[in-house]
N, C-alpha and C positions, 0 to 999 in steps of 0.2 A: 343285137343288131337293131339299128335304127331304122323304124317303117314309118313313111310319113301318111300313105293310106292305112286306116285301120287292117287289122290282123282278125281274121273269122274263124280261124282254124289253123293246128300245123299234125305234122306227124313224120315220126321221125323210121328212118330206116337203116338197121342196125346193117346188112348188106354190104349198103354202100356209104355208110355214113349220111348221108341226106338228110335235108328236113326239109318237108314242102310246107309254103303256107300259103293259104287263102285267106287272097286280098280284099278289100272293099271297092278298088276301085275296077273288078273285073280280071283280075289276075292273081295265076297263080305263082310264086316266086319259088326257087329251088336254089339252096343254099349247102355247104359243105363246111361245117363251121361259120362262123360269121362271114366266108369268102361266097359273093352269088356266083351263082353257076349259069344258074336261066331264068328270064320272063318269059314266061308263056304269051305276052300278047292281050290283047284283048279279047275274051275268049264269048262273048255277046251275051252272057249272063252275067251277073252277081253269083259268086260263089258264098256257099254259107258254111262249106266243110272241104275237106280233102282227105284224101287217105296213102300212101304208097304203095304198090304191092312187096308185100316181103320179100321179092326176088332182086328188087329192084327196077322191075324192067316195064312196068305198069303204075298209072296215076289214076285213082278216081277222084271223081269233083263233085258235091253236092251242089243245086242250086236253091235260089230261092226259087224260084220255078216249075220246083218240084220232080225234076229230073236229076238222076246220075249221067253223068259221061266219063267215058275210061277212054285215058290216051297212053300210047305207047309212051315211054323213053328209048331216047339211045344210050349207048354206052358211058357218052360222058355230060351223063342227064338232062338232058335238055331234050324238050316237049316233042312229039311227035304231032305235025298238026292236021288240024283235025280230029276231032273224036273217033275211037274206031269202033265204039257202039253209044249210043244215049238210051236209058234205059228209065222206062215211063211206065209207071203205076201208082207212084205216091200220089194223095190229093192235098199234100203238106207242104212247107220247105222241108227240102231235104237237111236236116240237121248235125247228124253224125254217120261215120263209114267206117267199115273196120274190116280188112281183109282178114280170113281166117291165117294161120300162122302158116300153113302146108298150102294157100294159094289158091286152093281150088273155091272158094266162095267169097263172097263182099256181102256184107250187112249193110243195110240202111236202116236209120229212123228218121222219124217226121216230128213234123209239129203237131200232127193229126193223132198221135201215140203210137202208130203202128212201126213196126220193124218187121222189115221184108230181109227174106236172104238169096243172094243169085248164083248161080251158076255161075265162075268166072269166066266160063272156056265157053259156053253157050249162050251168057246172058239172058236166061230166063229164071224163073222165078221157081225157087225151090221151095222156099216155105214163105206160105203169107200167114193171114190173120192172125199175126199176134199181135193184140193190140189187150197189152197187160195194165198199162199205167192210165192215171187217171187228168194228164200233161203232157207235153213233149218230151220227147225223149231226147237228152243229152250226151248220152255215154253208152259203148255197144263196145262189149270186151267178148276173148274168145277165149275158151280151152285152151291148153298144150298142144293137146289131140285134134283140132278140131272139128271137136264134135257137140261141145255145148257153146251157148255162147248169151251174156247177161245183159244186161240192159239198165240205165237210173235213167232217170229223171225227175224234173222241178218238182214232180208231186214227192219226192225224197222217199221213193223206196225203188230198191234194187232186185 
């Protein structure tokens, strides 16, 4: 697929075939194969990640801002607007997202090193200080199970 704004992020969801990406010029685009489905809009930040929920039925968005916001979808994916939480802790860009596999948590990292993990359904903050890496964090993978979940980054260890 041809993007004429830079591409910050995608992530793909095996659910419903989807793959969301974050744009550079403030949007998120949502695609089904190379066919779009939806612009999200201008969404008033700079996105610097995204993630989908594995059900399909949820989008988080990193910004450089330093906040997540999670928006609904509907059925035939396209943006629910408005955010239905923004979730403010990082002191970073938010860098990478990764829904746990079973839904019930979203990981974030930062530029700051730290990786936070949220409560989906509550949007608070289950585990913080983990701040392992000696760089930003790039990459936030989960268990099967979810119940562990790893981390890289630029300083190249995992």
């Amino acid at each position: 697929v041809k993007l004429s704004p830079q591409p910050k992020s995608s992530s793909f969801c095996p659910a419903t075939g989807a793959t969301a990406i974050a744009l550079s010029n403030k949007e998120v685009h949502i695609y089904r194969g190379d066919a779009l489905v939806c612009k999200s809009g201008d969404l008033g930040f700079v996105p610097s990640c995204c993630c989908l929920a594995p059900d399909g039925h949820g989008l988080a968005v990193g910004g450089s801002d330093c906040k997540v916001r999670t928006y609904g979808l509907t059925q035939d994916l396209h943006v629910v607007e408005g955010p239905l939480a923004t979730l403010e802790r990082h002191r970073g860009e938010v860098t990478c997202l990764a829904y746990s596999p079973d839904g019930s948590m979203l990981a974030s990292g930062d530029a700051n090193r730290e990786v936070l993990v949220w409560d989906a359904s509550t949007n608070q903050v289950k585990k913080s200080r983990m701040v392992y890496h000696s760089a930003r964090i790039t990459a936030l993978a989960w268990s099967k199970d979810s119940k562990e979940i790893a981390s890289g980054s630029i300083d190249t260890n995992v």
